[in-house]
Backbone bond lengths (Angstrom), bond angles and torsions (degrees), N, CA, C in turn:
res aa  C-N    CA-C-N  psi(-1)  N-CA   C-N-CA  omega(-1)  CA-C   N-CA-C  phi
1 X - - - 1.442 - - 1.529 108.57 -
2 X 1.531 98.88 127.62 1.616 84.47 179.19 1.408 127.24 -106.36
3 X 1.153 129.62 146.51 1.262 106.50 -154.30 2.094 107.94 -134.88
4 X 1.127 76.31 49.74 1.617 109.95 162.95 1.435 117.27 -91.18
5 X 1.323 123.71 -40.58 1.201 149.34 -122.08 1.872 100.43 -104.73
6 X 1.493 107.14 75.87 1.914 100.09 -164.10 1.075 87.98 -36.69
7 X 1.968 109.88 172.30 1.377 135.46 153.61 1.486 107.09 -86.82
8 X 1.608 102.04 155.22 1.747 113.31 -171.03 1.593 80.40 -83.16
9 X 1.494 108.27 168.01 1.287 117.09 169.71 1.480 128.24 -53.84
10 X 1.354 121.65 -43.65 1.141 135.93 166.47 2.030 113.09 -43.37
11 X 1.153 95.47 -54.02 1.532 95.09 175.22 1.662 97.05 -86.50
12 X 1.040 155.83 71.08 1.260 139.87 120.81 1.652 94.15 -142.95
13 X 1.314 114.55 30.12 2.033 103.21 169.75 2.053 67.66 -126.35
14 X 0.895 119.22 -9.99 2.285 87.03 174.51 1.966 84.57 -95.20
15 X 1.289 124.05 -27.48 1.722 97.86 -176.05 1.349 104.40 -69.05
16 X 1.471 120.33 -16.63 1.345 81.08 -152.80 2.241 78.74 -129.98
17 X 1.179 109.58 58.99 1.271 108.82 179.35 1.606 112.74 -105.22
18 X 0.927 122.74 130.17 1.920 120.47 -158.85 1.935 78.21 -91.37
19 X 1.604 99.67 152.32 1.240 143.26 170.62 2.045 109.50 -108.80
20 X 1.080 122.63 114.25 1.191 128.33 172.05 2.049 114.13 -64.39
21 X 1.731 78.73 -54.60 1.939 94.88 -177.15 2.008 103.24 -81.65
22 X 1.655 108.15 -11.26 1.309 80.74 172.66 1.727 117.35 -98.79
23 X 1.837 96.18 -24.77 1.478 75.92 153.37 1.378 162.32 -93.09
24 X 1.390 102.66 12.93 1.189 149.89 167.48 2.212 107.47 -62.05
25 X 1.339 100.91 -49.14 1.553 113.52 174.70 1.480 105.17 -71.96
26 X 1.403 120.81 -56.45 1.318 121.11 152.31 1.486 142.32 16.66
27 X 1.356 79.53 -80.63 1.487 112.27 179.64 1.381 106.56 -76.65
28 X 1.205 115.01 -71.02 1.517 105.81 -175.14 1.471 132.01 -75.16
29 X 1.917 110.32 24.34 1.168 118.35 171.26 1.787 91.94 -108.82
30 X 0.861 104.56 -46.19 1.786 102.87 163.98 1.700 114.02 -32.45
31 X 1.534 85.67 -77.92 1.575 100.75 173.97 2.085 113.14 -42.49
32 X 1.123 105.84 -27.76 1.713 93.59 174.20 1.203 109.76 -115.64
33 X 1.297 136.82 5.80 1.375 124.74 147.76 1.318 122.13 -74.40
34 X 1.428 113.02 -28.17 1.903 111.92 158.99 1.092 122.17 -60.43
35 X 1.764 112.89 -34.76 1.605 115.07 -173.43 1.944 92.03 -77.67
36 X 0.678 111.69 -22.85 1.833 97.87 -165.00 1.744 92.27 -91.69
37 X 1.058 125.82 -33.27 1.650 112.85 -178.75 1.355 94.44 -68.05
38 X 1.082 140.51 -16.06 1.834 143.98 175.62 0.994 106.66 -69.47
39 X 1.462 128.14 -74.58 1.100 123.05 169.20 1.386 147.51 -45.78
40 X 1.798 110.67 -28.04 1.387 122.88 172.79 1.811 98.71 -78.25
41 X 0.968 131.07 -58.28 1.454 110.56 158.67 1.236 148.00 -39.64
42 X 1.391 107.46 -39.37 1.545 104.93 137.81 1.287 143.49 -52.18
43 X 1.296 102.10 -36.42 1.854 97.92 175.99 1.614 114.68 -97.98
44 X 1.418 115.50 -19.89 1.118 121.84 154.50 1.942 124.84 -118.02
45 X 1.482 98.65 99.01 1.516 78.22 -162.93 1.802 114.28 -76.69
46 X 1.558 111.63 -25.57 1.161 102.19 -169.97 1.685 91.34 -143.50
47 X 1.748 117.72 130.70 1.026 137.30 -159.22 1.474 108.82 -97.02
48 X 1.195 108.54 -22.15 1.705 114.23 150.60 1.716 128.87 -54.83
49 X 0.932 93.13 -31.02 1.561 108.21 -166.41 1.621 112.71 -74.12
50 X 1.295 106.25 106.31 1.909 116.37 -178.78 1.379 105.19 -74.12
Protein backbone atom coordinates (compact mmCIF):
# COMPACT_ATOMS: atom_id res chain seq x y z
CA UNK A 1 0.00 0.00 0.00
CA UNK A 2 1.38 3.11 -0.87
CA UNK A 3 1.05 5.73 1.10
CA UNK A 4 2.11 8.70 -0.85
CA UNK A 5 -0.96 8.56 -2.61
CA UNK A 6 -3.44 11.73 -0.98
CA UNK A 7 -7.04 10.61 -0.29
CA UNK A 8 -9.91 11.99 -2.73
CA UNK A 9 -12.22 13.95 -0.61
CA UNK A 10 -14.79 11.46 -0.32
CA UNK A 11 -12.41 9.06 1.50
CA UNK A 12 -11.15 11.46 4.08
CA UNK A 13 -14.99 13.01 5.08
CA UNK A 14 -15.86 8.73 5.87
CA UNK A 15 -12.17 8.81 7.96
CA UNK A 16 -12.81 11.39 9.56
CA UNK A 17 -16.85 11.29 9.98
CA UNK A 18 -17.93 11.31 13.88
CA UNK A 19 -20.45 8.49 14.96
CA UNK A 20 -22.84 9.68 17.86
CA UNK A 21 -23.84 5.70 18.82
CA UNK A 22 -20.18 4.83 18.26
CA UNK A 23 -19.03 7.22 20.51
CA UNK A 24 -21.47 6.71 22.72
CA UNK A 25 -20.24 2.58 22.79
CA UNK A 26 -16.93 4.04 23.43
CA UNK A 27 -17.46 5.41 26.36
CA UNK A 28 -19.33 3.00 28.05
CA UNK A 29 -16.87 0.19 27.18
CA UNK A 30 -14.23 2.48 28.78
CA UNK A 31 -16.59 3.23 31.47
CA UNK A 32 -16.84 -0.81 32.29
CA UNK A 33 -13.47 -1.73 31.93
CA UNK A 34 -12.70 0.76 34.90
CA UNK A 35 -15.69 -0.58 36.78
CA UNK A 36 -14.40 -4.29 36.37
CA UNK A 37 -10.58 -3.45 37.17
CA UNK A 38 -12.50 -2.15 40.55
CA UNK A 39 -13.99 -4.88 41.17
CA UNK A 40 -11.22 -7.53 40.42
CA UNK A 41 -9.26 -5.63 43.04
CA UNK A 42 -11.70 -5.83 45.26
CA UNK A 43 -12.24 -9.38 45.33
CA UNK A 44 -8.77 -10.07 44.76
CA UNK A 45 -6.69 -7.41 46.22
CA UNK A 46 -3.22 -8.77 45.95
CA UNK A 47 -2.27 -11.66 43.47
CA UNK A 48 0.79 -12.51 45.38
CA UNK A 49 -0.88 -13.47 48.32
CA UNK A 50 -1.08 -17.56 49.10
Amino acid sequence: MAFDIPLTEKELEELTNRSDILGGWTLFCQLAITAACFVIAAVWPNPLRL
